[in-house]
PLY file of the C-alpha trace (Angstrom):
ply
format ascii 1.0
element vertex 183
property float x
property float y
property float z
element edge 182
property int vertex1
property int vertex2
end_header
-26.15 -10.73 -35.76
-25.79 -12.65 -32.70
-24.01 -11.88 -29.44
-20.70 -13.70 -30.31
-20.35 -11.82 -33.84
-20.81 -7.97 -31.28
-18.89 -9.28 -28.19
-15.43 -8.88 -27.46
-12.94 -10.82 -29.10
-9.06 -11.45 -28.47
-7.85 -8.21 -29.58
-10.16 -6.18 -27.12
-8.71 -4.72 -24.29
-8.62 -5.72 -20.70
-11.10 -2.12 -19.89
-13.58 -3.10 -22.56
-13.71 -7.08 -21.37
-14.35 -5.59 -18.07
-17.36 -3.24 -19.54
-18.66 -6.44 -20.83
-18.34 -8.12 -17.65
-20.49 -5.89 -16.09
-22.92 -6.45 -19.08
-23.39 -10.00 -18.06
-20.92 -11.14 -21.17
-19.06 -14.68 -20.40
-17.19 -15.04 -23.00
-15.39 -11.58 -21.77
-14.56 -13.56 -18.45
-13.07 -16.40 -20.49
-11.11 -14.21 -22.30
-9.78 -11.86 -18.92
-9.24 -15.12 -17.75
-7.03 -16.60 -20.56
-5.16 -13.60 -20.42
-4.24 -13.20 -16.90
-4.42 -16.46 -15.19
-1.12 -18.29 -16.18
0.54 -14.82 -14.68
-1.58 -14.77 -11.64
-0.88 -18.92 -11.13
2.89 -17.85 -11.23
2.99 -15.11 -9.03
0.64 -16.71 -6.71
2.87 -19.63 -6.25
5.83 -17.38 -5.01
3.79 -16.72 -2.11
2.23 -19.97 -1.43
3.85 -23.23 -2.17
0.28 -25.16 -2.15
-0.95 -25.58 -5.66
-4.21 -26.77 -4.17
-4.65 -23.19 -2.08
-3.12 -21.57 -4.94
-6.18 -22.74 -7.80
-8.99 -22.26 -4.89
-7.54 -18.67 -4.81
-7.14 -18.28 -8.35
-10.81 -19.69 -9.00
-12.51 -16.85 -6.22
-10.40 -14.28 -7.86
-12.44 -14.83 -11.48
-15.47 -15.31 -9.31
-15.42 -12.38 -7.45
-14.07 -10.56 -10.60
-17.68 -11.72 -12.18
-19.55 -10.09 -9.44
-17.54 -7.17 -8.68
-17.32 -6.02 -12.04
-18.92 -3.34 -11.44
-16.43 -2.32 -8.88
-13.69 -1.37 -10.90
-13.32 2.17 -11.32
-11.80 2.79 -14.57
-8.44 4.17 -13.12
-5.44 2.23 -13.63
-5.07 -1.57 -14.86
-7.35 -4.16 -15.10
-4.27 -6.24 -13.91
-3.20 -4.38 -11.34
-7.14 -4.63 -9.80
-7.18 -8.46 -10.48
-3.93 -8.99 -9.00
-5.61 -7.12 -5.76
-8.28 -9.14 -5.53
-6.39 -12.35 -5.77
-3.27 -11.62 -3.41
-5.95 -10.96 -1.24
-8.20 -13.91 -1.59
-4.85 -16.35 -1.46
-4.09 -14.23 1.74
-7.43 -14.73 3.55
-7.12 -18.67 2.61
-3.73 -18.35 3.74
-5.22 -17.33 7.30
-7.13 -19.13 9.96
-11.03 -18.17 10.14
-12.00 -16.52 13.15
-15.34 -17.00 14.89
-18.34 -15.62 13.14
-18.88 -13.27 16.18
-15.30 -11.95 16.07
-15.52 -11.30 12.87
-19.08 -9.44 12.36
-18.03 -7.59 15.59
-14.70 -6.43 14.18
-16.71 -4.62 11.05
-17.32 -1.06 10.79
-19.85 1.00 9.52
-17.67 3.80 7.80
-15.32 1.72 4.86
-11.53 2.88 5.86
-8.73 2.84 3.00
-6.51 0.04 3.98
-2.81 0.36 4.97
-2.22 -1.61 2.37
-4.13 0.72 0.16
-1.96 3.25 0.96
0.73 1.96 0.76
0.24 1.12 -3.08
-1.00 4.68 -3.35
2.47 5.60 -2.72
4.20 3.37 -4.60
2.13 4.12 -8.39
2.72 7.22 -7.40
5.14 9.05 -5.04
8.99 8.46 -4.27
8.31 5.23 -2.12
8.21 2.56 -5.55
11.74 3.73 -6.52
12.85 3.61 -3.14
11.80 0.19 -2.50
13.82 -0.70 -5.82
16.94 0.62 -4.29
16.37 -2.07 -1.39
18.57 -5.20 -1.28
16.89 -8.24 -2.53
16.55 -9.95 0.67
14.90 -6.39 2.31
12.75 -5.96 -0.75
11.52 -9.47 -0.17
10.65 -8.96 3.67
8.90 -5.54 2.28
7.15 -7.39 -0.07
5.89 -9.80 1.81
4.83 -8.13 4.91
3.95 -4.91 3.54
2.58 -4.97 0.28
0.95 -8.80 0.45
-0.08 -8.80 4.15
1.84 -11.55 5.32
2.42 -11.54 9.11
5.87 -12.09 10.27
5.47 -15.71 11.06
3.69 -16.48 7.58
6.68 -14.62 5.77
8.96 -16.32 7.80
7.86 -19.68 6.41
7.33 -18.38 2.62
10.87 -16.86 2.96
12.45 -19.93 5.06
13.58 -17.74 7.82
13.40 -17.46 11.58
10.71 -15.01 11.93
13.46 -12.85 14.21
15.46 -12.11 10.97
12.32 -10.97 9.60
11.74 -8.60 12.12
15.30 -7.46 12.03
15.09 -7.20 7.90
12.28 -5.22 8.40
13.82 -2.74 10.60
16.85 -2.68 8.74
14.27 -2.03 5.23
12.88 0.77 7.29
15.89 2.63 8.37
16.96 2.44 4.75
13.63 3.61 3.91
13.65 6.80 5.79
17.03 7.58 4.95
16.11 7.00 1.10
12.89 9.18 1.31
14.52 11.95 3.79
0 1
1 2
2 3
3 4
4 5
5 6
6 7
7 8
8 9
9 10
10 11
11 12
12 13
13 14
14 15
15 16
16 17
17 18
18 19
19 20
20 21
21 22
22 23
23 24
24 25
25 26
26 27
27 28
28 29
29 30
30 31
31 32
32 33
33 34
34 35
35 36
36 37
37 38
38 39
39 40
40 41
41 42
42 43
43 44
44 45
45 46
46 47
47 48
48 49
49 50
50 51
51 52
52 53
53 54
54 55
55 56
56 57
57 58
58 59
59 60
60 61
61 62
62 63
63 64
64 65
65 66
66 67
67 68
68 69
69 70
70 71
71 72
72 73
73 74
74 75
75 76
76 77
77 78
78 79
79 80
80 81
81 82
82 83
83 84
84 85
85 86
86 87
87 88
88 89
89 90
90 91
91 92
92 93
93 94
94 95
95 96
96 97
97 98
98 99
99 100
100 101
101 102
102 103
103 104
104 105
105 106
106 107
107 108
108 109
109 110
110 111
111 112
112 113
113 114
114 115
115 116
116 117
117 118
118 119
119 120
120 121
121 122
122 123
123 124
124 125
125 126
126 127
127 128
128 129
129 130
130 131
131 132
132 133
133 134
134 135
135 136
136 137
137 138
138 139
139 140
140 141
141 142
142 143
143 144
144 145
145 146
146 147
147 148
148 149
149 150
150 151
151 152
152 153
153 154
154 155
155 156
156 157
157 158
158 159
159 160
160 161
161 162
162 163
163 164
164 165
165 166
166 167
167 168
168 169
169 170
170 171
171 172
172 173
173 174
174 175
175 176
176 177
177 178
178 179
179 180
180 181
181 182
């Protein structure tokens, strides 16, 4: 038998392409790939408008998904851990490089759980997801974009077409209903 007629085919899931992954198997990457790239292409391109920025991002996310294969824990969706990795990589793009210096000096030596982490945390699984639901579209957006993909206020300003001062003022607005929702 050769590898192709034991490796994972079409009908195998996303956990078991991932165990492959981390088994050295290409094909499995071709196949996660298929799978989840025209979804990540459109989802991308809600928060970017450069197709160029948008298929750099989308290329690092199967890259690092190659290397970090590993990585994945087993808990939750293979989806949900791609889409992760490439909202942040179009994010980082997205964002001016700061000086080597800055940025080795900014590291830590103890890993801390993101606020954006967190913030997902509560959403799979606490009161906050349904919450956000019950949000107007335009302060769901503003959420959205700031909170869960890490947009600053001037970058969701742009994606949005807004002055960044209604963004700030959604936000607050999102926050009051927020607290009132989860009181």
């Amino acid at each position: 038998m050769t590898q192709r007629d034991v490796g994972p085919d079409d009908r195998s899931s996303d956990a078991a392409l991932v165990a492959a992954l981390r088994d050295g198997d290409r094909r499995a990457l071709e196949m996660l790939y298929r799978r989840h790239a025209p979804w990540l292409v459109l989802r991308l391109s809600h928060r970017c408008a450069d197709d160029g920025l948008v298929d750099e991002a989308l290329q690092d996310t199967f890259v690092t998904v190659w290397k970090k294969a590993g990585s994945w824990s087993g808990d939750g969706e293979v989806a949900a851990w791609i889409w992760g990795i490439s909202i942040r990589t179009l994010m980082s793009r997205m964002r001016p490089r700061a000086p080597l210096m800055a940025r080795l000096s900014a590291r830590r030596s103890e890993p801390l759980e993101s606020a954006e982490d967190l913030v997902l945390t509560g959403i799979q699984h606490g009161a906050l997801g349904p919450a956000i639901d019950g949000l107007s579209p335009e302060l769901r957006s503003v959420v959205q974009d700031t909170v869960l993909d890490g947009l600053t206020t001037r970058e969701a300003a742009r994606l949005l077409g807004i002055p960044a001062g209604t963004v700030k003022t959604r936000m607050h607005r999102a926050r009051c209903e927020l607290r009132e929702a989860l009181a």
